[in-house]
VOVO-915980 format. One record per residue (C-alpha): x, y negated, z negated; residue in three letters; chain; residue number from 1. Coordinates in pm, whole numbers, plus 50000, padded with zeros to 5 digits. Last residue first. Example, Ala and Ser with C-alpha at 12.3 -4.5 7.8 and 13.67 -1.06 7.14 Angstrom:
<markes>
(marke (51367,50106,49286),SER,A,2) (marke (51230,50450,49220),ALA,A,1) 
</markes>
This chain:
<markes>
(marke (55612,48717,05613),UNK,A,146) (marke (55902,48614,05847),UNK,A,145) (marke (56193,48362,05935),UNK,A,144) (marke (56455,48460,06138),UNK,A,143) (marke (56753,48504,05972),UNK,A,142) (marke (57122,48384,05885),UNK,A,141) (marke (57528,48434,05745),UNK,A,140) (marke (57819,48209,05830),UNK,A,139) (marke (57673,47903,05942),UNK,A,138) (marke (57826,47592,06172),UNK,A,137) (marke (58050,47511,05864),UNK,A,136) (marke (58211,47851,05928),UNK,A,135) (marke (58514,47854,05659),UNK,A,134) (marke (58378,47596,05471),UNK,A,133) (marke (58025,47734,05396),UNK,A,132) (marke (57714,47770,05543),UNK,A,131) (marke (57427,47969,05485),UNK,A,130) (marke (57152,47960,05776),UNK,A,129) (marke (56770,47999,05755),UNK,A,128) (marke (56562,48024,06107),UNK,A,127) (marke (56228,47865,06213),UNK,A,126) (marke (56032,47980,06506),UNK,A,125) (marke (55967,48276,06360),UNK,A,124) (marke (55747,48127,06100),UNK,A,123) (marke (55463,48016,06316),UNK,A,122) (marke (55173,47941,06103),UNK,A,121) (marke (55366,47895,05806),UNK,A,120) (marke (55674,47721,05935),UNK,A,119) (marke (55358,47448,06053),UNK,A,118) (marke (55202,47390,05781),UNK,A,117) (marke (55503,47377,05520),UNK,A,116) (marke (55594,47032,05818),UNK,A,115) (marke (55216,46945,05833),UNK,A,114) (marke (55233,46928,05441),UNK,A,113) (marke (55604,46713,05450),UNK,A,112) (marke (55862,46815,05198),UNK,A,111) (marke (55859,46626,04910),UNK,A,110) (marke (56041,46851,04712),UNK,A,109) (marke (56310,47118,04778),UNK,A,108) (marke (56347,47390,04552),UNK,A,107) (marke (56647,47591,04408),UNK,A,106) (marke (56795,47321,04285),UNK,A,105) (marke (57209,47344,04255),UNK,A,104) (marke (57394,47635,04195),UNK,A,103) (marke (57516,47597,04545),UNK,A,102) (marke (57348,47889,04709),UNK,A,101) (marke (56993,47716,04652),UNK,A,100) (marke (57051,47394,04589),UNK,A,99) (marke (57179,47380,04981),UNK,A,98) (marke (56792,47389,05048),UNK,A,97) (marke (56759,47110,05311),UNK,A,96) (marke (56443,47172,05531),UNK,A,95) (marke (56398,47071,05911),UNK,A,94) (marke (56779,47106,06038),UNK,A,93) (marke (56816,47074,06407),UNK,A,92) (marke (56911,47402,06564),UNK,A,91) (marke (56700,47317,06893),UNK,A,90) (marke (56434,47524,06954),UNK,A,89) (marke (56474,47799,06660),UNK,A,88) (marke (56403,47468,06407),UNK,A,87) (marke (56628,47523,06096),UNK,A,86) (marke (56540,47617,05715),UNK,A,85) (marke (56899,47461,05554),UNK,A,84) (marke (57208,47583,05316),UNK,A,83) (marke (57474,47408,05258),UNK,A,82) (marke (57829,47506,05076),UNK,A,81) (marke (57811,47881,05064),UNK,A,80) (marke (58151,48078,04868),UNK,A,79) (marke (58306,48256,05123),UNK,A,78) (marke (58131,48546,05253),UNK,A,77) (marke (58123,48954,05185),UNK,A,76) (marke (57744,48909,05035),UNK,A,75) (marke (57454,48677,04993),UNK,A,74) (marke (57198,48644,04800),UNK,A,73) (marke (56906,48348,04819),UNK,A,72) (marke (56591,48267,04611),UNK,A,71) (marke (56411,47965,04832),UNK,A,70) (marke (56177,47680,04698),UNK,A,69) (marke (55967,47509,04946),UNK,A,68) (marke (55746,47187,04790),UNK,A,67) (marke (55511,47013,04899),UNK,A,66) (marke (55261,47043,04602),UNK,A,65) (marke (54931,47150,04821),UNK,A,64) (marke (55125,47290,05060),UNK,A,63) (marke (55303,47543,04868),UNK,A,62) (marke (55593,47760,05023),UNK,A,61) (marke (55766,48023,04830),UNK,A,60) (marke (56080,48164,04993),UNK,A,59) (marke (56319,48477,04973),UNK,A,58) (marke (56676,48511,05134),UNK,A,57) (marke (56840,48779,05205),UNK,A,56) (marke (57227,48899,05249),UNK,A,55) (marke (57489,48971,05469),UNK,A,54) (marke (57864,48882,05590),UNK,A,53) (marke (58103,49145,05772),UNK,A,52) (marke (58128,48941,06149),UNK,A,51) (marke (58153,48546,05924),UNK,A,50) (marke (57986,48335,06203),UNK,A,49) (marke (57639,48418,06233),UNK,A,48) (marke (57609,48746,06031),UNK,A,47) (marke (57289,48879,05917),UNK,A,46) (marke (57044,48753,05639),UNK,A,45) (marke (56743,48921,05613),UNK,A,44) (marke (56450,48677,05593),UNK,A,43) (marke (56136,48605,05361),UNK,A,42) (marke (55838,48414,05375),UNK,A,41) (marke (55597,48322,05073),UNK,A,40) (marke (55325,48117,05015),UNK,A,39) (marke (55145,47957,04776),UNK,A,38) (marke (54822,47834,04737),UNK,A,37) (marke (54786,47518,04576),UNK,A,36) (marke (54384,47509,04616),UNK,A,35) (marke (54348,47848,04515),UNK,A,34) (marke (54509,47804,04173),UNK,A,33) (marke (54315,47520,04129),UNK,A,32) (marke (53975,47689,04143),UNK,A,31) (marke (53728,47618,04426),UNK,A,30) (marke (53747,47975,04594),UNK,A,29) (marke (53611,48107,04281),UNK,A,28) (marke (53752,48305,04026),UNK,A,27) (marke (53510,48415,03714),UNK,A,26) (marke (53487,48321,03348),UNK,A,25) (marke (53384,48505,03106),UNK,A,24) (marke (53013,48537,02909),UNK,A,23) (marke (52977,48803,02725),UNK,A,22) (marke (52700,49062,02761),UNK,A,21) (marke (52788,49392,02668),UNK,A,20) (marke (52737,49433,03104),UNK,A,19) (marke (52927,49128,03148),UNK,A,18) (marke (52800,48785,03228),UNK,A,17) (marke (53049,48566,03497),UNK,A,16) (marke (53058,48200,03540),UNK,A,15) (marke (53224,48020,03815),UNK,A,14) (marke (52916,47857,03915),UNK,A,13) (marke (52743,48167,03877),UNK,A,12) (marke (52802,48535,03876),UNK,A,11) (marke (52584,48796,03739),UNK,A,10) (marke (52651,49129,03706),UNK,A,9) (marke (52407,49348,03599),UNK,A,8) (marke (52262,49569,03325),UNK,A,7) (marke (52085,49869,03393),UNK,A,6) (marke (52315,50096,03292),UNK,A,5) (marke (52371,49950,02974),UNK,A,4) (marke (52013,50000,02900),UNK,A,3) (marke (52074,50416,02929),UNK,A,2) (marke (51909,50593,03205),UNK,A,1) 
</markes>
């Protein structure tokens, strides 16, 4: 067997050794990156209000910065005037991303951790809804999912 063969990996503290023997750097569960996870969830948008309007909606969720951020197309609607993450329960509005479909920001900020916690762990229980004047109660939405 050749030497190079014999050579092993060695990780440390963060610190790898290859087999020509450079020393690189390894992930560990401690790195930043890890600590500001983020997530996504996604929906397909069906009709609410308008009866021919579609589209999907995309989301990144990170705890760690509070912020949700959602990438949203839509099709065969008015132009969108508001667009919010609601609460399945009751309709209220938990996450204002009218940015979003509006030209506007596409991310909301300050958005509470146990709030991101919580559409994480149970993301069906939270719907997204375009709105726009013609059906200001919503013309297009979806269930939330991974």
């Amino acid at each position: 067997m050749s030497t190079s063969t014999h050579r092993i990996l060695a990780v440390v503290s963060g610190l790898a050794l290859t087999a020509s023997g450079t020393l690189v750097s390894a992930p560990t569960d401690a790195t930043p990156a890890s600590r500001a996870a983020v997530h996504r969830l996604e929906t397909t948008l069906r009709p609410s209000g308008d009866p021919d309007g579609s589209g999907e909606a995309h989301f990144t969720l990170s705890k760690a910065r509070r912020k949700v951020c959602a990438t949203v197309t839509w099709q065969n609607i008015q132009e969108p005037d508001s667009a919010h993450i609601h609460r399945v329960s009751d309709g209220g509005v938990v996450v204002d991303l009218s940015g979003s479909v509006t030209g506007g920001a596409k991310c909301r900020r300050g958005v509470s951790k146990r709030l991101i916690g919580k559409i994480l762990a149970h993301p069906r229980r939270y719907y997204f809804n375009v709105h726009n004047q013609t059906y200001p109660a919503g013309a297009i939405r979806g269930i939330l999912h991974r």
